[in-house]
C-alpha positions as CSV (number, residue, x, y, z in Angstrom):
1,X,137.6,179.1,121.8
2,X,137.2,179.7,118.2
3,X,133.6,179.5,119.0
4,X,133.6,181.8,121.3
5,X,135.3,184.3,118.7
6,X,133.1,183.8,115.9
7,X,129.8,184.5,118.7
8,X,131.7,187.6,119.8
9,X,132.5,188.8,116.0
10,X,129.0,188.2,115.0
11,X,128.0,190.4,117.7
12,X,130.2,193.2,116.6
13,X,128.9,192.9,113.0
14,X,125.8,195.1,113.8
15,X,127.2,197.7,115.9
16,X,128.7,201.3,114.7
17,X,131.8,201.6,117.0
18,X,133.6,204.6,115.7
19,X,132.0,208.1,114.3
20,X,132.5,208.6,110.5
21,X,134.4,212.0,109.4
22,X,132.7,215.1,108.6
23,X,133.9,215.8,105.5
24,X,130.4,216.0,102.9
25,X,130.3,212.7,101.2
26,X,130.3,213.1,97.3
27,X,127.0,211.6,96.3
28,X,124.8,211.3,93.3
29,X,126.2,212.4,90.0
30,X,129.5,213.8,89.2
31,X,131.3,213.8,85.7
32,X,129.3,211.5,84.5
33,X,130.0,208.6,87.2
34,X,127.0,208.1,90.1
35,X,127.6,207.3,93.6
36,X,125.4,206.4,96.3
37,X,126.6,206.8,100.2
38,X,125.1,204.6,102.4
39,X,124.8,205.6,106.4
40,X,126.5,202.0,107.8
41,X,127.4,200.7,110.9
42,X,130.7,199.6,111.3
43,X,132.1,196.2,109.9
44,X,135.0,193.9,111.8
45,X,135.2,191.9,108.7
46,X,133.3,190.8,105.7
47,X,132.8,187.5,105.7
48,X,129.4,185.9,105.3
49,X,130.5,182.4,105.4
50,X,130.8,182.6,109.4
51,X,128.4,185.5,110.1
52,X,125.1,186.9,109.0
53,X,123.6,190.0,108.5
54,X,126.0,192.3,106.5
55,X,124.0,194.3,104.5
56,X,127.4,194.5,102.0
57,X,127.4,191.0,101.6
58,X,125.2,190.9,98.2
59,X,127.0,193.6,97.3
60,X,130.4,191.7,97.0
61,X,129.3,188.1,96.7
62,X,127.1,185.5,95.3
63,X,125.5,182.1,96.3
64,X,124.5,179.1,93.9
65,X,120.9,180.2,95.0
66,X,119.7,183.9,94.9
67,X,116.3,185.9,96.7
68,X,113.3,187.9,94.3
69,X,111.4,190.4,95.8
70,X,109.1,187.9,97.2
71,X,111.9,185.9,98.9
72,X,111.5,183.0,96.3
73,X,114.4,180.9,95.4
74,X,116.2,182.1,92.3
75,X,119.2,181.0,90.1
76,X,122.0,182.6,91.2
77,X,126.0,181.2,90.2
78,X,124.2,178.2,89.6
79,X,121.5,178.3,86.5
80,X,119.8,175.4,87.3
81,X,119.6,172.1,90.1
82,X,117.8,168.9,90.2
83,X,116.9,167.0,93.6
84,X,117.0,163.3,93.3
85,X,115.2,162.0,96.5
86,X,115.9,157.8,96.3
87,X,119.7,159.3,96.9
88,X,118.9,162.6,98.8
89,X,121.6,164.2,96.4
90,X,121.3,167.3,95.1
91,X,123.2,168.5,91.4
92,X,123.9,172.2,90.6
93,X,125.3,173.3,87.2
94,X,126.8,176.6,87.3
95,X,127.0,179.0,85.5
96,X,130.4,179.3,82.9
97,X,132.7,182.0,82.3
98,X,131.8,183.4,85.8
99,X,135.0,185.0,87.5
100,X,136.2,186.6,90.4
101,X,136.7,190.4,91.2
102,X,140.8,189.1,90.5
103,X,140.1,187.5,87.0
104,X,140.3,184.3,88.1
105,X,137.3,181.7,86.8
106,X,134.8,180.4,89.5
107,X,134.3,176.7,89.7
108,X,133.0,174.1,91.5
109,X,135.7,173.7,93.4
110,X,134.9,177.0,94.9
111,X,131.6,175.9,96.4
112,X,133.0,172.4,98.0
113,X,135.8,175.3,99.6
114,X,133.3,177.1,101.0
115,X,130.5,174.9,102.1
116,X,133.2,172.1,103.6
117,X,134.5,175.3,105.9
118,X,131.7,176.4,107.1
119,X,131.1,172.6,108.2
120,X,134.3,172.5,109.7
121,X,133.6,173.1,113.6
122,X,136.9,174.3,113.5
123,X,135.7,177.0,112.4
124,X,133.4,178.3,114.4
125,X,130.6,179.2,112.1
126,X,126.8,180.1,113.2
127,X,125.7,178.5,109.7
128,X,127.1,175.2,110.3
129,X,123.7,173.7,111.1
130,X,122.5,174.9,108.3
131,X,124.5,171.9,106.4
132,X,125.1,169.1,109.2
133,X,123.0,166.9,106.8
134,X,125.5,167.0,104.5
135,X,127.5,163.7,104.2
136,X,129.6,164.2,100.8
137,X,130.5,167.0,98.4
138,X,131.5,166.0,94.8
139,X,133.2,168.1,92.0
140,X,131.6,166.2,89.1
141,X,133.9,168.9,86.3
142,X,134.4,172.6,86.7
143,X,130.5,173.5,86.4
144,X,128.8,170.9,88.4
145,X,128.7,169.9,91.9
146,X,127.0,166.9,94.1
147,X,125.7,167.4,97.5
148,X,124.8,164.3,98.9
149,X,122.6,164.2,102.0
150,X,122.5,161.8,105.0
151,X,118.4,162.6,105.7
152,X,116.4,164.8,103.4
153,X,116.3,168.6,104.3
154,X,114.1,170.7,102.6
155,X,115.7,173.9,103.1
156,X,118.9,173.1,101.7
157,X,118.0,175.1,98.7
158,X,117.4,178.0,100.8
159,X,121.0,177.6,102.3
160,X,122.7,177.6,98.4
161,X,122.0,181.2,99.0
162,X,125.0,181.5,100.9
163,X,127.8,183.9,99.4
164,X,130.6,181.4,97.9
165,X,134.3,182.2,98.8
166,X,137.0,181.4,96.5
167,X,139.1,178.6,97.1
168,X,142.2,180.1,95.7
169,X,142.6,183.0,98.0
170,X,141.2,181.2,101.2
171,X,142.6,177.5,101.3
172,X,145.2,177.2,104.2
173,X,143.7,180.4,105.7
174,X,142.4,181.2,109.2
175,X,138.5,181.1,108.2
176,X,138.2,183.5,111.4
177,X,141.2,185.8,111.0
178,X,142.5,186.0,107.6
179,X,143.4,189.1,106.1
180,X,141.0,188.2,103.4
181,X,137.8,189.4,105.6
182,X,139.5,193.0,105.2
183,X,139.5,192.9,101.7
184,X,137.5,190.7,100.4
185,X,137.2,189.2,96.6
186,X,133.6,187.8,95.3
187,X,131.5,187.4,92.2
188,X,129.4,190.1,93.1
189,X,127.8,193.1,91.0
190,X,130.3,195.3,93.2
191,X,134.1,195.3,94.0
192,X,136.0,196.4,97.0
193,X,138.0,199.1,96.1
194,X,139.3,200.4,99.7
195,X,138.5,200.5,103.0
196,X,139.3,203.1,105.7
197,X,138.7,201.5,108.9
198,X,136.5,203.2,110.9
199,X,135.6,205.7,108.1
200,X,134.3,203.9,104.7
201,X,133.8,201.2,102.8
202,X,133.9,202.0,99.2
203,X,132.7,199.8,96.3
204,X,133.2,200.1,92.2
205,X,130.9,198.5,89.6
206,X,131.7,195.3,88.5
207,X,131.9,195.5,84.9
208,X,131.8,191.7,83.9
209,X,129.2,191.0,86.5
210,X,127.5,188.2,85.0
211,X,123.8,189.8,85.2
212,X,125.2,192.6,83.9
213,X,126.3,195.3,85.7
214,X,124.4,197.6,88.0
215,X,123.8,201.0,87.0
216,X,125.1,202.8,90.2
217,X,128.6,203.2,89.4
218,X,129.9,203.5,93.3
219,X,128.5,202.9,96.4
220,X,130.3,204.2,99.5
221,X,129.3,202.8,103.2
222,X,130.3,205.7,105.4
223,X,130.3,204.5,108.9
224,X,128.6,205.9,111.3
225,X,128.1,205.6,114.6
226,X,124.6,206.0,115.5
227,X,120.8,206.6,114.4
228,X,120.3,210.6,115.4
229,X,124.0,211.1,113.6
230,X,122.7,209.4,110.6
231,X,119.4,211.1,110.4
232,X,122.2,214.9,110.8
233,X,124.2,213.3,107.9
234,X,120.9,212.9,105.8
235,X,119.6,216.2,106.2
236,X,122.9,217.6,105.4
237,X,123.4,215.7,102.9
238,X,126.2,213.5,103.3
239,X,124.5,210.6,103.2
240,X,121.8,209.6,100.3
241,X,120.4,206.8,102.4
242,X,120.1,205.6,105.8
243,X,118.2,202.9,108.3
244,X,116.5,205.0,110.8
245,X,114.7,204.7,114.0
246,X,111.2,205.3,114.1
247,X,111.7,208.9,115.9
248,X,114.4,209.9,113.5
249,X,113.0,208.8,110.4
250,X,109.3,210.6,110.9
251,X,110.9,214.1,111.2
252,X,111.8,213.4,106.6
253,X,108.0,212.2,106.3
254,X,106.5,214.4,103.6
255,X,109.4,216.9,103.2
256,X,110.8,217.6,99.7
257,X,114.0,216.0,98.3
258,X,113.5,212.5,100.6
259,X,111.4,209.6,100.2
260,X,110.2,207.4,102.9
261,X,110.4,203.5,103.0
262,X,108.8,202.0,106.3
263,X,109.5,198.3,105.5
264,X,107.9,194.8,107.1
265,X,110.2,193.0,108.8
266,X,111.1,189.6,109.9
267,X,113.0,191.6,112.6
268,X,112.0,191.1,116.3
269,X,113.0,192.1,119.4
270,X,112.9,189.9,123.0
271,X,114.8,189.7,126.2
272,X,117.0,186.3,125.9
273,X,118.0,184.6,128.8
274,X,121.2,183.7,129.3
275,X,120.9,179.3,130.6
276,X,125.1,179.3,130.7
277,X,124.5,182.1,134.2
278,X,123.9,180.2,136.9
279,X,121.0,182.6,137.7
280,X,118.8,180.9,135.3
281,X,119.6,177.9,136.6
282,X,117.9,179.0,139.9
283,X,115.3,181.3,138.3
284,X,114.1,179.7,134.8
285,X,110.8,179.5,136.8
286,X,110.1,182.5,136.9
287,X,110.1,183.6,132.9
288,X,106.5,182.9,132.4
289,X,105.9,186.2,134.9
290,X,108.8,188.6,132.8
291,X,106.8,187.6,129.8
292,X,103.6,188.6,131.2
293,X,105.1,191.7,132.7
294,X,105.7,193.5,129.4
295,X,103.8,195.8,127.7
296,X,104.1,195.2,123.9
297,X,102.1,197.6,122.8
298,X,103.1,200.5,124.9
299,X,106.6,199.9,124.1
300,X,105.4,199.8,120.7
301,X,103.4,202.6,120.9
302,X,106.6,204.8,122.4
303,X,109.8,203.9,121.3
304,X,108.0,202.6,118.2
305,X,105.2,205.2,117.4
306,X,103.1,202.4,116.4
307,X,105.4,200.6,113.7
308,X,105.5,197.0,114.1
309,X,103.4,194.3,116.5
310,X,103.7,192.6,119.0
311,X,105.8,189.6,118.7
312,X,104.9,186.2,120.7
313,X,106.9,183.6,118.6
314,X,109.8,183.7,116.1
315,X,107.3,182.7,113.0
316,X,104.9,185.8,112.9
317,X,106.4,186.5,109.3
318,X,106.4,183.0,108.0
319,X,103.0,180.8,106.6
320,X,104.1,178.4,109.3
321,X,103.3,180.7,112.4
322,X,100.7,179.0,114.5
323,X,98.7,181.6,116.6
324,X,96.8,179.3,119.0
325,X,99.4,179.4,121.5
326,X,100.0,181.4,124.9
327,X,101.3,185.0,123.4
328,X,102.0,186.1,126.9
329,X,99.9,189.5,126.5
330,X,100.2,192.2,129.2
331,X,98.7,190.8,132.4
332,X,100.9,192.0,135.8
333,X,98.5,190.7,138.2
334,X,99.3,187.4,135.9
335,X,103.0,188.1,136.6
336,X,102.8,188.3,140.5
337,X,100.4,185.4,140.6
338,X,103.4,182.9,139.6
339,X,106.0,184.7,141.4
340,X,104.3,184.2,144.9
341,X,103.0,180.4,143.9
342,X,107.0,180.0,143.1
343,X,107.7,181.5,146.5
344,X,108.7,185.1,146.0
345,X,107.5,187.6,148.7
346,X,108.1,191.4,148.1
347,X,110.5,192.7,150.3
348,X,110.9,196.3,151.5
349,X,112.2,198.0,148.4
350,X,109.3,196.9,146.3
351,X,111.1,193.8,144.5
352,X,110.2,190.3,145.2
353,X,112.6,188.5,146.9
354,X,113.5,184.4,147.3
355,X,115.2,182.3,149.8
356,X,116.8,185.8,150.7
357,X,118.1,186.8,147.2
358,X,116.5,189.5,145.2
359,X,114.6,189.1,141.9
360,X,115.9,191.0,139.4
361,X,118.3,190.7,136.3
362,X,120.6,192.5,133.8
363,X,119.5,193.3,130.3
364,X,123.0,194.0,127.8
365,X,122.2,195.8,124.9
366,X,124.8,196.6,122.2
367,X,125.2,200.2,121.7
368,X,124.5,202.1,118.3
369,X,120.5,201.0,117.9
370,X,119.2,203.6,119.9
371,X,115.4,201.2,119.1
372,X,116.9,198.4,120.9
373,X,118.0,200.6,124.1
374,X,114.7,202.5,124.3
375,X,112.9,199.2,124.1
376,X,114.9,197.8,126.6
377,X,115.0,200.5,129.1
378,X,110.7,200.3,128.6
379,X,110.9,196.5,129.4
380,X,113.3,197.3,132.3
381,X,111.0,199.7,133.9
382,X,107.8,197.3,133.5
383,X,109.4,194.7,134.7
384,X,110.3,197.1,137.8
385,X,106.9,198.2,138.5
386,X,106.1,194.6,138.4
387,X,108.3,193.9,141.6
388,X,111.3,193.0,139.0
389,X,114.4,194.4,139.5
390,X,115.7,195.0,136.2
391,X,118.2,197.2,134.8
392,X,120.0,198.1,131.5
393,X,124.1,198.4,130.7
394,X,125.5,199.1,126.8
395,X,128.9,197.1,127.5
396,X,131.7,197.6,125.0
397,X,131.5,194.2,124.1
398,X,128.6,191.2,124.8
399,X,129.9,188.9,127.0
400,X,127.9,185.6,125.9
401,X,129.5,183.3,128.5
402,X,128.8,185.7,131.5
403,X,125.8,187.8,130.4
404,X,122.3,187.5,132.4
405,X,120.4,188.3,129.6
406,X,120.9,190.7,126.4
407,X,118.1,192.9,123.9
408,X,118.3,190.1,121.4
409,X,117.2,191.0,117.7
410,X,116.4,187.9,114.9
411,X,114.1,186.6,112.3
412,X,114.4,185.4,109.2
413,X,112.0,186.0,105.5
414,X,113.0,182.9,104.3
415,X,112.2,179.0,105.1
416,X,110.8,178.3,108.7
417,X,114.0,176.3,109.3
418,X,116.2,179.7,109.1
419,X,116.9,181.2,112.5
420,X,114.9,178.6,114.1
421,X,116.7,175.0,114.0
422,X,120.5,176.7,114.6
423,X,118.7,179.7,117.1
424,X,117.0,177.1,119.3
425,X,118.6,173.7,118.6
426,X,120.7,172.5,121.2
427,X,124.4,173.3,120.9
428,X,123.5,175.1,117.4
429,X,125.9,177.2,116.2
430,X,123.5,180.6,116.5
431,X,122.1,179.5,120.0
432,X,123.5,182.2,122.1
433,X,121.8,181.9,125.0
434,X,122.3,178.0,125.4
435,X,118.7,177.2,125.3
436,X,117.9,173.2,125.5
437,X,114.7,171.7,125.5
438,X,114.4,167.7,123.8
439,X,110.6,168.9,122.7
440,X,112.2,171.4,120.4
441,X,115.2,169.5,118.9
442,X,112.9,167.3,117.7
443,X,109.9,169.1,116.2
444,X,112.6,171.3,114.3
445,X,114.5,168.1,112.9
446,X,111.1,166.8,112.1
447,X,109.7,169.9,110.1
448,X,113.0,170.1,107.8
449,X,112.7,166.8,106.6
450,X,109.6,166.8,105.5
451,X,108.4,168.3,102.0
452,X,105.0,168.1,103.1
453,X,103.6,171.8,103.6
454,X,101.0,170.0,105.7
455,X,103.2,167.8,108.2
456,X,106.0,170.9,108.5
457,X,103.0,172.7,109.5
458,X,102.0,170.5,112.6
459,X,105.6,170.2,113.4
460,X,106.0,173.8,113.4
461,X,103.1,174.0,115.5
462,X,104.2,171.8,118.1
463,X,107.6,174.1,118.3
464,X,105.9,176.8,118.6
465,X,103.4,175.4,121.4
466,X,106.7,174.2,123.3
467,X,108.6,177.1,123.0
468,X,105.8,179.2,124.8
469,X,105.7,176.8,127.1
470,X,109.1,177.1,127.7
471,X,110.4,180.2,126.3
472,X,114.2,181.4,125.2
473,X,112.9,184.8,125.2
474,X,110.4,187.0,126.4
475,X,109.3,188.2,122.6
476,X,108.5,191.6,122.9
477,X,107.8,193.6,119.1
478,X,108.6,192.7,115.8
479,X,110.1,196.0,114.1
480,X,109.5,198.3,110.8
481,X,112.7,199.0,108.8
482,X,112.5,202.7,108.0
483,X,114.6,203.5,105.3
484,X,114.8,207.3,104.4
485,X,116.4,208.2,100.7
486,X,117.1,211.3,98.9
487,X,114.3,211.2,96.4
488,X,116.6,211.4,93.3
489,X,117.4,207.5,94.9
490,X,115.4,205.0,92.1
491,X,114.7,201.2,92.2
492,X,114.2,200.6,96.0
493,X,111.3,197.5,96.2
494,X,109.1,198.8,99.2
495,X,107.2,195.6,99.1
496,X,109.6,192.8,100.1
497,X,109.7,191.8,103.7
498,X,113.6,192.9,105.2
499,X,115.4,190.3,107.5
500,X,117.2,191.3,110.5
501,X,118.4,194.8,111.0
502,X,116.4,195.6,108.0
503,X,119.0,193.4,105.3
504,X,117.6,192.7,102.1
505,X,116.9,196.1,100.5
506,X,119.7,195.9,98.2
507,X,118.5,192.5,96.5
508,X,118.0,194.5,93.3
509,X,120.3,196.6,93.7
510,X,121.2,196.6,89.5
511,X,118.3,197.8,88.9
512,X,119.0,200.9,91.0
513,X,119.3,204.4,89.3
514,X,120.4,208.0,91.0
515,X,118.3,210.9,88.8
């Protein structure tokens, strides 16, 4: 059950679900003090231990480990970390005299806290897999902590980027439910200062951050609810900067006062299949002809005006994608071909039909990304023309357990291993579409425990070649973020390469300035 939860809040994370107010937000400079407003979706919680993805997480919190603007590992709470392989342990020293948002001093003790819930299935959490290798944590003194691995892992350093929780305000808590996720306390260069559900999330300036503190003195996420009410809020100038859809964000190109930022992207879009409904039980067979079906590039070309590419594997933005595999490009008489040799006949309504049921599926696609509908409402009607019978719903809530299939958005700018070995691992605590293939367990667990760049490669090859073979997804596009900013906005890094639903532009977000 508690599973079950922490899939359905993870899904809720993304997804704007009430209309900010109308009354002007008070951006940029005013008595001296700068604020920037931010055009968010909605937040459920804050609480990065159990979910991903919330752009305010860096914000509020740190990890041991930190991103540049090339994704490379950085120090972060910890200044430095030695790897000892003979004993696959790992030793971080942190930093001293680093405290909480409540005065209180961060130790070691916080990180065992933190990493020991996350592994805790109890708990529910999507990044468990990240540390199943780990077989002991030990607090050495206040600055120093042990992690001792059963088999080596090489992107465990990559996972010390997780935001640390502190111990003192968390043990004996519901990691799910506490009260805590509403009003959270971190390291970060930012504080919490309220939160009006529904309305804004407003954030202060650390002062004692230990970088130093950022320059910005407030930053307010204003929720709201969708892309073309953003892009209103912009122009009117509540809002100082927003994620846009493609459509939206071309109407600011080239007009005075805003600044356009179309952003690469780890991001990409694809149909997953749902293997808990029994219909894909019956009809896995058939997902060689939906991928086949699709159009990429006039989807890309339409809902995307030609941002993005086509996406045929969940490595495209990593320097272990392996192209010389079957990337399912646009061939319908390709489709048809394996639906009759599996023993579909069109019936009378123009959609194939099999042992007297109808071919045709469900695609759920959370409301608020007004991309993601359009790109599954153009899948929907390819796969239709294709003799597919396949239709669209926004429900008010994803239904993991019961769903047919959903418009599934993922990718990762870090390490191969990220959002592929917990996405498509069997029983992996982000495998929401209960995936399972022995081919793939193993060339995953083989890649992360090699530091070889040459043997991860031909593991991640195999995976790749595998997965194609036998896909989780029809991969559809990989996505552009497009930020748009009032131009009096300095410090944004157009260069580095955004994760999913465009997180990571606030990785320097110190350095920030409002003119």
């Amino acid at each position: 059950m508690k599973r079950l939860l922490s899939l359905l809040l993870a899904a809720l994370l993304p997804l704007g679900l009430m209309s900010a107010c109308g009354a002007p937000a008070d951006g940029g400079t005013q008595n001296g003090a700068s604020t920037l407003v931010y055009g968010s979706a909605d937040y459920t919680r804050i609480n990065p231990a159990m979910d991903e993805h919330g752009e305010i997480n860096v914000l509020l919190f740190d990890g041991l480990a930190a991103h540049d603007g090339e994704n490379q590992i950085i120090p972060g709470l910890a200044e430095t970390w030695e790897y000892n392989p003979e004993t696959c342990t790992y030793t971080f020293h942190l930093r001293p005299n680093v405290k909480w948002h409540d005065g209180q001093p961060f130790t070691a003790e916080d990180v065992k806290f933190t990493i020991e819930s996350i592994m805790d299935p109890e708990n529910g959490s999507e990044n468990a897999p990240n540390y199943e290798d780990v077989e002991e944590i030990t607090v050495i003194d206040a600055h120093t902590v042990v992690f001792r691995l059963s088999e080596p892992n090489v992107a465990f350093q990559e996972y010390m980027t997780i935001a640390i929780l502190p111990k003192h305000l968390l043990e004996g808590e519901d990691m799910q439910a506490s009260d805590f996720f509403r009003a959270p306390v971190g390291t970060g260069p930012y504080k919490l200062e309220s939160w009006d559900a529904g309305q804004s999330i407003v954030l202060v300036k650390n002062e004692d951050y230990y970088r130093g503190g950022p320059q910005i003195d407030r930053i307010i996420f204003k929720i709201v609810a969708d892309d073309n009410a953003q892009a209103i809020q912009l122009e009117s100038g509540e809002l100082d900067l927003a994620l846009l859809d493609p459509k939206n964000a071309r109407n600011f190109a080239a007009r005075d006062g805003f600044a356009c930022y179309d952003m690469t992207t780890s991001d990409y879009r694809g149909i997953l299949f749902n293997f808990w409904n029994d219909y894909w039980t019956e009809n896995r067979d058939i997902i060689p002809a939906i991928c086949y079906a699709i159009d990429r590039q006039a989807i890309i070309d339409s809902v995307l005006l030609g941002q993005g590419m086509a996406a045929y594997s969940p490595l495209q933005r990593n320097n272990f994608n392996y192209e010389d595999i079957e990337h399912y490009d646009y061939d319908p008489v390709k489709a048809r071909e394996i639906l009759e040799t599996a023993g579909c006949t069109m019936g009378a309504n123009g959609f194939y039909e099999r042992g007297g049921e109808e071919i045709g599926f469900v695609i759920s696609v959370m409301a608020g990304e007004q991309d993601r509908i359009d790109i599954a409402q153009a899948a929907a009607q390819q796969l239709r023309e294709a003799g597919i019978n396949c239709t669209v719903e926004l429900p008010a809530q994803m239904d993991w357990g019961r769903q047919m299939a959903c418009l599934i958005g993922w990718g990762s700018p870090f390490d191969a291993d990220d959002h592929t070995y917990k996405v498509f691992g069997t029983d992996k605590g982000a495998n929401y579409s209960g995936y399972s293939n022995a081919r793939v367990d193993e060339y995953l667990t083989l890649a992360r425990q090699s530091d070889d760049p040459e043997v991860r490669r031909a593991y991640y090859a195999r995976f790749q070649e595998e997965l194609a073979l036998d896909p989780a997804y029809a991969f559809i596009c990989y996505i552009d973020a497009n930020y748009v900013a009032k131009s009096t906005v300095q410090g944004i890094a157009p260069d580095t390469v955004l994760g999913h639903h465009g997180v990571g532009i606030f990785w320097n977000i110190c350095e920030w300035t409002i003119g």
